[in-house]
N, C-alpha and C positions, 0 to 999 in steps of 0.2 A: 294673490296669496303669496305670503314671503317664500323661501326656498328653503326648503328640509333638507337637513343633515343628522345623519347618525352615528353616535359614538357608541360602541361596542368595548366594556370592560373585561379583558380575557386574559391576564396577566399571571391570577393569580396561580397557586401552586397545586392548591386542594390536597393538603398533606391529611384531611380527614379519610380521602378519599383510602386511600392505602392501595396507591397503584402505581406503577409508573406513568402512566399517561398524564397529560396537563390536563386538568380537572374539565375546562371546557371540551375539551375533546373525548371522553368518555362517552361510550355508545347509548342510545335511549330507544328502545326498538328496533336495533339494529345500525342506526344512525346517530353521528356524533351530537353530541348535546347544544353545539352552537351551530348547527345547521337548520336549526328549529327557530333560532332566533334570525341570524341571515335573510332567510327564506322570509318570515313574518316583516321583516324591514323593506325587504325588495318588492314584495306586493303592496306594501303603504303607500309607494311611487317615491321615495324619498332619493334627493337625487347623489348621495356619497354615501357611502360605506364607510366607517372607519373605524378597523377592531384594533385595541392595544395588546398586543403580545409582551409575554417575556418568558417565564421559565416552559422550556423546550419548545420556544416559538415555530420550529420547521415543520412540528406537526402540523400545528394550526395553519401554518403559512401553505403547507400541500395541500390539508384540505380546502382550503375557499381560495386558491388559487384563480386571480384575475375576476374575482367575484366582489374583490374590497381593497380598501389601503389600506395597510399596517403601518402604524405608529409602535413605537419600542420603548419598555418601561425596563431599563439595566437593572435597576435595583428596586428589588419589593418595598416600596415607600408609601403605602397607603393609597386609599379611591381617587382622594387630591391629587397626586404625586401622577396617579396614573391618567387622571384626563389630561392633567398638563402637557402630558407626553404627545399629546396630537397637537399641541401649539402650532408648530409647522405649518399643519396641514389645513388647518381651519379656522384660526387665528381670522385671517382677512376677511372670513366672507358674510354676507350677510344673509339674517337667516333666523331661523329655530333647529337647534339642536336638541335631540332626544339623546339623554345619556341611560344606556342598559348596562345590564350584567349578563356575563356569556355564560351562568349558570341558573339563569330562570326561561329555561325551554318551555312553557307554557304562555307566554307571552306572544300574541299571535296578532296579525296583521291589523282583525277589528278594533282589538284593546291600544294601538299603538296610533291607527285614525283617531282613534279619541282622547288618545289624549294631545296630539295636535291639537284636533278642534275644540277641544276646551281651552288651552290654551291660547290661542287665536282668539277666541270667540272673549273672555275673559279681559283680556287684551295686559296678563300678565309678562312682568317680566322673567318672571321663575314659576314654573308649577311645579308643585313637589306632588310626586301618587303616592299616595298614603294606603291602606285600607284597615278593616275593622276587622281585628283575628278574635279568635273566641279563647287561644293560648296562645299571648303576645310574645312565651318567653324565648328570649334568643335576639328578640329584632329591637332598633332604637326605639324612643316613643317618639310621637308628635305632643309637643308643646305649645296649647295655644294659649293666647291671652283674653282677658273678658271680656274682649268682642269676638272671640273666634277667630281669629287672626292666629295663623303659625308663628310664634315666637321663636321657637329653635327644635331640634331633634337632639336628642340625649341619648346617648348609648344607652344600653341596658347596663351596665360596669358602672357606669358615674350617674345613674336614678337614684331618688331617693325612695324610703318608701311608700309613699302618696305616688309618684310619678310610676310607681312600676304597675301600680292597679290601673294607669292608662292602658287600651286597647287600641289605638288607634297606632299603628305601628309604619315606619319609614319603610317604602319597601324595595326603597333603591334606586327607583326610575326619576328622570327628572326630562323638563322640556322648558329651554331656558335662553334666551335670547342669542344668536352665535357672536355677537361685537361684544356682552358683556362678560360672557361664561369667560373668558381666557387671563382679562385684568383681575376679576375675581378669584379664580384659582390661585394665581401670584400673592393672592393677601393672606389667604388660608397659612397658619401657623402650625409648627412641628408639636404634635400631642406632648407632654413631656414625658406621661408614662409609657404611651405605646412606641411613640419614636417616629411616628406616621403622620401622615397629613390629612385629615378628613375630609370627602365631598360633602358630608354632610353640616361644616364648617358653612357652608356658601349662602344657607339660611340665615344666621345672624348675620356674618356679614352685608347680608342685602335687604333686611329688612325696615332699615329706616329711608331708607336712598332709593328705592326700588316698590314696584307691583311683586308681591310675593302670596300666591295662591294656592289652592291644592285639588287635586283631583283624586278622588273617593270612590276606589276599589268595592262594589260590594261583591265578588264572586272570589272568596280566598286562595281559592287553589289556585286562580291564574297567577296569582305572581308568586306559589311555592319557589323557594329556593333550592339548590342542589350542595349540600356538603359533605352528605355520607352515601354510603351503600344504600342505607333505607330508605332516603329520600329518595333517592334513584327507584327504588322500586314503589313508592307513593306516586312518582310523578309518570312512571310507565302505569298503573291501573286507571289512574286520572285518563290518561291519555288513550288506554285501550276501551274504556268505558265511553267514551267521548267518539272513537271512530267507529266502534261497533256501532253503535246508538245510529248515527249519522248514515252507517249503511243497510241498516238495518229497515230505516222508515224508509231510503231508495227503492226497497225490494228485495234483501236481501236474506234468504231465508238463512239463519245461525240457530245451529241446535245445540246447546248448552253454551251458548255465547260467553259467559266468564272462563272456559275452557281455551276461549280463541284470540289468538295476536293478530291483528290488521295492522302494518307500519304506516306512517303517517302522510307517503306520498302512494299510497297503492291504489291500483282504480279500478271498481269491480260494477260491473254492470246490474241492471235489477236480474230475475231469477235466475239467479246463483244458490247453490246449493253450498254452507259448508258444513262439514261436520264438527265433532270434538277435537281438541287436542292437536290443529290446525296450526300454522302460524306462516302467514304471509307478507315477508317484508320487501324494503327498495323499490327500487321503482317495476313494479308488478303490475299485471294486465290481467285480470279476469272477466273473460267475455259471456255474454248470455247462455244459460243452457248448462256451463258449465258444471260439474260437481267434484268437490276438494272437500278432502279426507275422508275417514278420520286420521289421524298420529301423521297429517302431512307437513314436511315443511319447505315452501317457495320463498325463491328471492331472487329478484331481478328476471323474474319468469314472466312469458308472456304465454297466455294458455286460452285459447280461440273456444268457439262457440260448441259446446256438447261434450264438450273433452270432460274425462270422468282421471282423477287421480287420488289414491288409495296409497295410505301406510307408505309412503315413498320422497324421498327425496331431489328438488327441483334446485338448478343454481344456474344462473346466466344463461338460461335455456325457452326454446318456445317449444309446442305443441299446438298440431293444429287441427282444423275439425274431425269431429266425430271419434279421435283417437280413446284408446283407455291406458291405464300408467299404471302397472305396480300390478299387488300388492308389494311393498320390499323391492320395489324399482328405485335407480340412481341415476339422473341428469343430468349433467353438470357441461364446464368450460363450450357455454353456444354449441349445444344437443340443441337441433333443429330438427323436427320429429314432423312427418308428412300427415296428411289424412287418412283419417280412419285405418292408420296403426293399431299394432297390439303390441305393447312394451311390460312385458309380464313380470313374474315371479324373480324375482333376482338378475336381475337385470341392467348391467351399467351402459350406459351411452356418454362418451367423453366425446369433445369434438368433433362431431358426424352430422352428415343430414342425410336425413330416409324420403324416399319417396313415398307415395299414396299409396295403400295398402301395404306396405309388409310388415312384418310379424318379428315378434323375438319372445317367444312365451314364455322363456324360462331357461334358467342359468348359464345366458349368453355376456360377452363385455365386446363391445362396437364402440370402437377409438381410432380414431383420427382415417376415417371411414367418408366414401362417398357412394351412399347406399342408390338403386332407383327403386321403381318402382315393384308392389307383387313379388318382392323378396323374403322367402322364406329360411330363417336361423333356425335352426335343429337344436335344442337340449342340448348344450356342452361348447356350441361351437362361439369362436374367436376371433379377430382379426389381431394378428401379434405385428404389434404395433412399435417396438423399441427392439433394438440390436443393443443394446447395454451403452448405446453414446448417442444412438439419435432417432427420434419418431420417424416412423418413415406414413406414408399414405396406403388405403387399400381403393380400390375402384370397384363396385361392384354394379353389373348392369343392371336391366329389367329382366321380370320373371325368371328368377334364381331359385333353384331348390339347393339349400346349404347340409348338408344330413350332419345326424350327431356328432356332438364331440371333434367336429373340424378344426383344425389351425390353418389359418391364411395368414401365409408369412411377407409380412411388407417390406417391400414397395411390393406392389401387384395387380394386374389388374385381368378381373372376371366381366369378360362381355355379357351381353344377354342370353335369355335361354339356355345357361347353365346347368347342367343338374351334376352335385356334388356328393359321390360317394358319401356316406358316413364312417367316422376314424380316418378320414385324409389330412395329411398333412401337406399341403398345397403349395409349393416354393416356384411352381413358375406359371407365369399366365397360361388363363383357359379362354380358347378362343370360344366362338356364338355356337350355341347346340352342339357344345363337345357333352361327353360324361367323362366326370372327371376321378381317377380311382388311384390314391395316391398313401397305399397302405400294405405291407405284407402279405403274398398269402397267407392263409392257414396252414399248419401244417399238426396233423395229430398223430402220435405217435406211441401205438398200440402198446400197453404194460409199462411203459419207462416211468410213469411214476414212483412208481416201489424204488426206484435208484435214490429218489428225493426227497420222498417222504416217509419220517418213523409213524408206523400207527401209534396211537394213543393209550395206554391203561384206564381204565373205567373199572371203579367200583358198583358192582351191581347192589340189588337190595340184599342181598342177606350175605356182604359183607366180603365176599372171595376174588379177587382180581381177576379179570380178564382182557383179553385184547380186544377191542373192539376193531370191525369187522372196516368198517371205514373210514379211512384217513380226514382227521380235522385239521392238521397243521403242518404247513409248508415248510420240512426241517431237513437239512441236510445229514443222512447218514453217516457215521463214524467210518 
């Protein structure tokens, strides 16, 4: 079998898009739009990569960093203009080369084996993919002659009108000999009205000289194109319809599934539970048992076997068995959450790992924390995590009672068998089975409110002012 190569076309600007970002790097589920194609090239086993950049190439170049070779198109000179741009790189070899577009993210590793193997199999020297749209308007047609034979592809600009009631429409992709594609590109001539050079030129010129065949798209959406916002959102319901489906027949039970976002590398085991209004992207880990949502959203979460999380927010974070998350709970920057936790009501976790069993039920923040195990957070309390220039760490041991409303001021560190006043403000380590009480006495002091506070006037019912008897508001006397 000859050796595969891929040319990647990513150059372009996507001023439909109305963004700053280069149109191929635009998010699609949370993931850039030429990640989808990458990915489907690298599973085909094809042995180079090669995407053509230009306008704000650094993005593209950080993201698929050491994943591909970039070739450089200087100047926006048309599809031509841009394959030649890899001359350099693949000129010499021999081969088949698959030429894409780094804005058709539906084009997936099966669609991209076939059209090798048709090609191979054919024993073409050019296969052009075509397919049958049912509203061709936007894309070139296929031109063929009465034998069926591709004669050339025609923009939709310069159709006539008999040629525009064709459906059989160019749809970009092409799989074309690697010694011939690069003498061919050199012949391609400057459009005179666009000012560009078309790949889609390579058809006439190799149809009398050459095997020129075609391979026939019938599943339309796979080769949707990306130019605007809406297509963008065409090609994410294609695509979430497509992975629900797929996890769905694994075992996965989805309750109003058009409600729910699955990103395209996420990996959820059979009985899972999710509910509405869900969305689970990057590279995510959902393990048996588990139940997510409703109003949840994870990303780059890994979440173990039973773990239940509700109305809350997951980011670069695991959880692990048996725990529960939320309602109105926050994960984030690698929150590594122990067993059979309870991470409650408002609730943030920055940075930290818990041990097995402890608790935070409700309007606690645990940042840059190293929790153990059987550690109980009281209603209010804190580990105060920043002096105004730099995070410091908190240590906290096993079996800790934290009482309400505590500040643990870091650096610090609380051994085992703790038990923490509640309202302490905590500034120096507590050694093992202290109690620790780090708050003012009380002190009350009989009548001296009347120094402080004016009683109020109050209109009663039937109209006459009086003082009322006891004081509502904390006002300093004249």
């Amino acid at each position: 079998m000859a050796a595969k190569y891929a040319l990647i076309l990513a150059a372009g600007k996507g001023t439909r898009m109305r963004t700053e970002l280069p149109k191929c790097a635009f998010p699609i589920l949370k993931k850039p739009m030429i990640e989808y194609i990458v990915e489907g090239v690298e599973k085909s086993g094809v042995e180079k990569i090669v995407v053509v950049v230009g306008h704000q190439r650094k993005v593209l170049e950080d993201l698929l960093t050491d994943r591909v070779t970039f070739a450089y198109q200087e100047e926006q000179l048309g599809t031509g203009h841009a394959a030649l741009s890899a001359a350099d790189i693949l000129k010499e070899k021999a081969g088949t080369t698959i030429i894409l577009l780094g804005d058709m993210p539906l084009v997936n590793e099966t669609l991209i084996e076939k059209i090798f193997l048709s090609h191979e199999k054919s024993e073409n020297d050019l296969t052009v993919v075509s397919a049958d749209f049912k509203d061709p308007t936007g894309y070139g047609r296929i031109i063929r002659d009465k034998y069926g034979r591709i004669h050339s592809i025609v923009e939709e600009t310069d159709c006539t009108e008999e040629e525009r009631q064709i459906t059989e429409v160019n749809t970009g992709l092409y799989a074309i000999d690697n010694k011939i594609l690069f003498d061919v590109l050199e012949e391609i001539e400057k459009n005179p009205y666009k000012g560009e050079y078309y790949l889609t030129d390579i058809v006439e010129i190799m149809r009398d000289d050459y095997r020129v065949g075609s391979f026939v798209i019938r599943e339309e959406s796979r080769v949707m194109g990306v130019n605007d916002l809406y297509a963008i959102s065409r090609v994410e319901k294609f695509l979430r319809d497509e992975i629900n489906k797929r996890h769905m027949l694994a075992g996965v039970y989805m309750i109003n599934p058009e409600t729910i976002t699955i990103g395209h590398n996420v990996s959820i085991d059979g009985n899972v539970t999710i509910n509405p209004n869900t969305t689970i992207t990057g590279n995510s880990t959902i393990k048996s048992g588990a139940v997510i949502g409703p109003n949840t959203e994870i990303h780059n979460g890994t979440i173990h076997k039973d773990v239940q999380v509700k109305h809350s927010l997951l980011y670069d974070s695991t959880v692990h068995e048996r725990t529960t998350v939320g309602p109105f709970a926050h994960l984030r920057n690698n929150a590594n959450i122990g067993r059979d936790n309870r991470i409650g009501n408002f609730v943030e976790v920055k940075k930290s790992a818990t041990g097995a069993g402890t608790k935070a039920s409700h309007l606690a923040y645990i940042g840059d924390a190293e929790v153990g195990s059987n550690v109980n957070f009281g209603c209010g309390s804190i580990t105060v995590n920043f002096d105004g220039k730099e995070k410091h760490l908190t240590k906290i041991g096993d079996d800790v009672f934290i009482g309400c409303n505590t500040n643990l001021i870091a650096p610090i560190d609380i051994a085992d068998n703790v038990f923490i006043a509640a309202g302490s403000t905590v500034t120096e380590n507590v050694p093992a089975w202290a109690l620790a009480i780090a708050r003012n006495r009380q002190i009350n002091k009989a009548d001296y409110a009347k120094n402080l506070i004016r009683p109020k006037t109050v209109k009663p019912d039937n109209g006459t002012e009086k003082e009322k008897k006891a004081p509502t508001s904390l006002k300093k006397a004249d």
